[in-house]
Each structure stands twice: as C-alpha cells, then as structure tokens.
DRENNU-391502 format. One record per residue: residue in three letters; z, x, y of N, C-alpha, C in turn. Coordinates in steps of 0.05 Angstrom, whole numbers, padded with zeros to 5 digits, always signed. Atoms other than C-alpha are relative to their C-alpha. Layout:
<pts>
ALAZXYZXYZXY...
</pts>
This chain:
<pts>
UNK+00019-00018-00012+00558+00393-00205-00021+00008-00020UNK+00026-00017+00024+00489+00420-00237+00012+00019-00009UNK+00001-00027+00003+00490+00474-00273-00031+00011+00008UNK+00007-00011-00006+00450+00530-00262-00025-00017-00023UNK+00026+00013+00007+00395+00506-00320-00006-00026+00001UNK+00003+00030-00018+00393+00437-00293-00022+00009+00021UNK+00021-00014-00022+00367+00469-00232-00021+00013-00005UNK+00026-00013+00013+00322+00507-00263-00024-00016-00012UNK+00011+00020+00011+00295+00462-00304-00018-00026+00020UNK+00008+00013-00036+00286+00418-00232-00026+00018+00009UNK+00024-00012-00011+00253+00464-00208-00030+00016-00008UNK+00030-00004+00025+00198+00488-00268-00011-00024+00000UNK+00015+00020-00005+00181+00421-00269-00019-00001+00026UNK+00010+00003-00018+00170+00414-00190-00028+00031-00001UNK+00030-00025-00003+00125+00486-00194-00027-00010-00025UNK+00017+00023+00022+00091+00441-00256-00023-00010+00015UNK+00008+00029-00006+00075+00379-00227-00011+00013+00035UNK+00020-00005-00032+00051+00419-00149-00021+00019-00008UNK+00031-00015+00005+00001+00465-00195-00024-00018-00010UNK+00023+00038+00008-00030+00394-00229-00007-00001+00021UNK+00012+00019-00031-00033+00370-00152-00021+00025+00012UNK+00027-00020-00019-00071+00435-00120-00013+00007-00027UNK+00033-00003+00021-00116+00443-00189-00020-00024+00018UNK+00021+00028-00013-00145+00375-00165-00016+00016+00030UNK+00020-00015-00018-00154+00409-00090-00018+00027-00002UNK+00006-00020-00005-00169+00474-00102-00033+00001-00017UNK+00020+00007+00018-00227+00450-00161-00025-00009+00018UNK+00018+00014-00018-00263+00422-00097-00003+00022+00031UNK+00010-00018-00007-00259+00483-00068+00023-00001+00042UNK-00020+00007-00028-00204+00459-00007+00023+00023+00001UNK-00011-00021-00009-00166+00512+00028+00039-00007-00013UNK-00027+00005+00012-00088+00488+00007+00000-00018-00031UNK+00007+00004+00034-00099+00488-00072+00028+00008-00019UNK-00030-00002+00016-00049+00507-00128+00025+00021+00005UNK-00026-00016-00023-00010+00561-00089+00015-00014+00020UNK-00009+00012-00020+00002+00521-00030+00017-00027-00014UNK-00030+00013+00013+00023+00466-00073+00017-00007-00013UNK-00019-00003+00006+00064+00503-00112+00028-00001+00012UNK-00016-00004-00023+00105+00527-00058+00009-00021+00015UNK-00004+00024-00011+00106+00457-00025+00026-00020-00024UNK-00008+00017+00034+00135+00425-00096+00033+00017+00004UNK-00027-00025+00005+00183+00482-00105+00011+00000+00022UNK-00012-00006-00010+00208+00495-00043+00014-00033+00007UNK-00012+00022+00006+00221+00420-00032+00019-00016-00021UNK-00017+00008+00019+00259+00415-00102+00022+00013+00008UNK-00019-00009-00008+00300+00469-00076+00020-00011+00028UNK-00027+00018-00027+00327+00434-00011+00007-00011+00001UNK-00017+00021+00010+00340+00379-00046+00015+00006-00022UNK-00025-00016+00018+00379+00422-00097+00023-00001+00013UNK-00023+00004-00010+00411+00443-00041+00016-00024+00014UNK-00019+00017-00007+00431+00380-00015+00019-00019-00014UNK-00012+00006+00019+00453+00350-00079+00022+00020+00000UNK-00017-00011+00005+00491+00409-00087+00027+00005+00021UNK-00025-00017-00017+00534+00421-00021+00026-00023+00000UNK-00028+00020-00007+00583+00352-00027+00011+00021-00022UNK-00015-00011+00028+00606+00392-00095+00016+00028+00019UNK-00010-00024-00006+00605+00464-00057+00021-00001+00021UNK-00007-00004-00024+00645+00438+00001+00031-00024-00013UNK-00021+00016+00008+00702+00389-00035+00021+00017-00006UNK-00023-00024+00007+00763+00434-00046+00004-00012-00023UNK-00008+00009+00025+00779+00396-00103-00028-00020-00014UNK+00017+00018+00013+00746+00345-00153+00005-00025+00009UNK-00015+00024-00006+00798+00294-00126-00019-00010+00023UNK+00007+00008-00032+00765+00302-00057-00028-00007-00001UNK+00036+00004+00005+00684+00291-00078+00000-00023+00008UNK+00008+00034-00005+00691+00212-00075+00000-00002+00035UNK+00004-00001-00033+00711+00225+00008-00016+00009+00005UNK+00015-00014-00013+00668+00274+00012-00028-00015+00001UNK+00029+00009+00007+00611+00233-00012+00000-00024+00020UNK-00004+00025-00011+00639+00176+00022-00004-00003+00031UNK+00000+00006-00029+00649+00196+00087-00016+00020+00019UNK+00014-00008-00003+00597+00245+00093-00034+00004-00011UNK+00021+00005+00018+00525+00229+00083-00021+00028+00022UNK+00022-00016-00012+00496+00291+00127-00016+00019-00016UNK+00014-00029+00014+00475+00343+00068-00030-00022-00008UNK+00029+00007-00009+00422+00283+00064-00020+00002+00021UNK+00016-00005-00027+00397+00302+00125-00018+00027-00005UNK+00022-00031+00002+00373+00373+00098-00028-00015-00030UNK+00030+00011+00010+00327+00322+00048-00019-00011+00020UNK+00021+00008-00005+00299+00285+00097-00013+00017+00027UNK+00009-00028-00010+00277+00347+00137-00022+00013-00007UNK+00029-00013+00017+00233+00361+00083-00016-00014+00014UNK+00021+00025-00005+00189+00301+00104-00009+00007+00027UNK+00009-00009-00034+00188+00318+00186-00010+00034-00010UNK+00012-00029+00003+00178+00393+00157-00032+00000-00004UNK+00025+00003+00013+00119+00377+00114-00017-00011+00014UNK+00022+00014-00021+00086+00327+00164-00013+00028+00026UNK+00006-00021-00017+00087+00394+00219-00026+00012-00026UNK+00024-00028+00023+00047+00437+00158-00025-00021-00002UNK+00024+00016+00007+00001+00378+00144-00012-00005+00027UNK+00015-00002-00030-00019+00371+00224-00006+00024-00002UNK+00019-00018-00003-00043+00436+00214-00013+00005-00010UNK+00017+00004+00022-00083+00424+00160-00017-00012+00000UNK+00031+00013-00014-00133+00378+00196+00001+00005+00015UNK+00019-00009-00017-00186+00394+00228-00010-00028+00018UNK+00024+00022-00014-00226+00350+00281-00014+00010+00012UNK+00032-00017-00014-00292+00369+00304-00013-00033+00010UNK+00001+00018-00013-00315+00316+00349+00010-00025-00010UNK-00009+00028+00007-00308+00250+00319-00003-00001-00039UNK+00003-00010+00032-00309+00274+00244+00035+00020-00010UNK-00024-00012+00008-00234+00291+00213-00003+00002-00022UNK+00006-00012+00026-00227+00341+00158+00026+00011-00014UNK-00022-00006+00012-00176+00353+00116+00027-00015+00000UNK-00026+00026-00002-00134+00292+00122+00016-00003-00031UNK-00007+00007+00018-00137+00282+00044+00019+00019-00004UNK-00006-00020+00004-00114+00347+00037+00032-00001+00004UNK-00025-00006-00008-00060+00344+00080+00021-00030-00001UNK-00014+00014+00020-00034+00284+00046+00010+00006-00025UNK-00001-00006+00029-00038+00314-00012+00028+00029-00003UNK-00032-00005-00002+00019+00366+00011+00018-00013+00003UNK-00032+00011-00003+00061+00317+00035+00002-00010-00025UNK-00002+00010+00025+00052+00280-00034+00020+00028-00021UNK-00014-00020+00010+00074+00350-00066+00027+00005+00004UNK-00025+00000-00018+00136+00351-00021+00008-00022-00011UNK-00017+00034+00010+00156+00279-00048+00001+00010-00026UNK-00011-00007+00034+00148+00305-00121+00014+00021-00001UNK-00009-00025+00002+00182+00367-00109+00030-00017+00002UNK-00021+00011+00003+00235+00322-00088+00012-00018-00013UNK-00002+00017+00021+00244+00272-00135+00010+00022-00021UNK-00002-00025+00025+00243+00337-00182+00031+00008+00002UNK-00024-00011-00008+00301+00365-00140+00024-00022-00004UNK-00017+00013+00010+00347+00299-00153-00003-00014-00021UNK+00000+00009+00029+00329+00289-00224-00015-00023-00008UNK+00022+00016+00003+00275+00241-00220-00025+00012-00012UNK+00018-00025+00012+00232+00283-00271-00025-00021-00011UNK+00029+00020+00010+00194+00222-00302-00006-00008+00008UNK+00015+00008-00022+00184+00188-00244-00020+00017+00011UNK+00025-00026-00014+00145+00258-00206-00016-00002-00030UNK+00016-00003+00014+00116+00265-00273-00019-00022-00003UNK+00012+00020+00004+00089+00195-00280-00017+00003+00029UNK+00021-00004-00023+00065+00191-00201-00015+00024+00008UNK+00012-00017-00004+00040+00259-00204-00034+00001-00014UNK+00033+00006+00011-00017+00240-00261-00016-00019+00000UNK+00016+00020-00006-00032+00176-00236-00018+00004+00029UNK+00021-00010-00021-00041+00198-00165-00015+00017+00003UNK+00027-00025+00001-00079+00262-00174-00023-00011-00017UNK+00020+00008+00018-00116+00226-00228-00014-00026+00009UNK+00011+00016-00022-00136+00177-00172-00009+00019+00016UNK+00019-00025-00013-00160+00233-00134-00026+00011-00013UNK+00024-00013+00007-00206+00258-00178-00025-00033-00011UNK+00021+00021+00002-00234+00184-00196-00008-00004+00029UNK+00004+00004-00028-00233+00171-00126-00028+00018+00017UNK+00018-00017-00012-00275+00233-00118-00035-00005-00005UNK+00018+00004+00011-00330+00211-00159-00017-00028+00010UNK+00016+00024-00009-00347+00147-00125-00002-00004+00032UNK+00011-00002-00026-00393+00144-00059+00017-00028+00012UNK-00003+00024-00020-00346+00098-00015-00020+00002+00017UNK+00024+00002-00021-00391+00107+00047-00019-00010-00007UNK+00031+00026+00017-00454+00074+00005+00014-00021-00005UNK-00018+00028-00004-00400+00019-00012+00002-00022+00027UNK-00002+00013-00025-00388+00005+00065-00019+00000+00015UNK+00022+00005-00011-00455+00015+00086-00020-00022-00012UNK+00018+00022+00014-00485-00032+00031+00016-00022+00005UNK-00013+00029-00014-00432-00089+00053-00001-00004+00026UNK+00012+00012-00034-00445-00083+00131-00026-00010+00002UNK+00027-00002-00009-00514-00081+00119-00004-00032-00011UNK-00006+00025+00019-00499-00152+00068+00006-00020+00034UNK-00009+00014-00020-00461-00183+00126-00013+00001+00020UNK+00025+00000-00035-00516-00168+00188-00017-00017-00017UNK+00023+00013+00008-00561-00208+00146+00009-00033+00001
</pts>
C-alpha cells in the first residue's frame, strides 16, 4: 500500500503539472486557466489514489490482495469515471454561436489535465511530467502560427 507521502507526493506533482497546463490557458486570457486546472489535475490524482488504494483497504489480509486483485477489477472503474466525468465539464466549456465553436481547445485542455492528474495518481510522474511540457509547449507554439492563412493559401494553390 502507499504511504501517506507517496500520495502526497502524487498529488504535488499532479497540482504541478495542472498549474503549467492552465498558465498556458489562462496567459491567453481563457476562462478555465490555472485554478480550474489545478483542481482538474488534483482531483483526478486523487480518484486514482483512491482506486489504487481500495484492493489494499478491502483485503483482510496481505494473503488475500493477489484474489482481490485478481478477481476484482471494479475499483478501476472509479478511474475510468474520471474520463466520462471530465468529458461532462468539458461539454460545458464550449460554446457554439452559429457555425463558429469556442472553446474546444480549452476544453481539451481539461481533459488533458485529468489524464495527467492521473498518471500522477498511479505513479506515472515522468511520464505526466514529460507529456505535460511537450503538450502545453505545443500549445503555445501552436498558438503562434496562423493555421487559417496556411489553409486558405493551399485552397486558394489548388483552385488554380
């Protein structure tokens, strides 16, 4: 079983690595910024704490963990919960105003937080850390270059 600074440790990281991800939004001035995904990070390290943690809390013995693990795979089920959770919060996070949708990146960009929070929560710390500064650090290159002039200067290539 973790201990208690295991978990901790889990979870400083995940409040870490979801204030990196909302600096990037919040720098651009987007409504779910480094609060939102702190809380997204964190609370997703925690439900995957707890689901790492309940085959341990629920084995009467140490003998009994290998059944329990064996013949019970539901405390995975409170991980992948996170994922249908986070998708609900991110549908409310775009907008559509007629034929123009807003806040899509955005609300990728929680569920992304929610995947490093979890990774965090079962000890995948250099993995979230590694996809946390490549993808946000694709976000902000990303931000800097006019696709839309890209796809309007190659349609306009191909009508000719």
């Amino acid at each position: 079983m973790l201990t208690l600074s295991e978990m901790l440790f889990r979870l400083v990281i995940a409040v870490v690595l979801g204030a990196f991800i909302g600096f990037e939004r919040e720098s651009i001035g987007k409504e779910a910024g480094i609060r939102t995904n702190i809380m997204v990070s964190a609370g997703s390290a925690l439900f995957t704490l707890a689901a790492v943690t309940v085959p341990y809390l629920i084995a009467l013995s140490p003998e009994n963990l290998a059944e329990i693990l064996a013949r019970n795979s539901g405390f995975l089920a409170i991980a992948a919960n996170v994922v249908v959770g986070i998708g609900f919060l991110g549908a409310g996070i775009i907008v559509k105003r007629g034929t123009h949708v807003r806040s899509l990146t955005t609300a990728a960009t929680v569920w992304f937080a929610a995947a490093i929070g979890m990774l965090c929560g079962f000890g995948l710390v250099i993995f979230a850390v590694l996809s946390t500064v490549i993808l946000t650090g694709l976000l902000f290159v990303l931000r800097g270059i006019d696709i839309d002039r890209f796809f309007t200067h190659s349609r306009e290539t191909s009508d000719k």
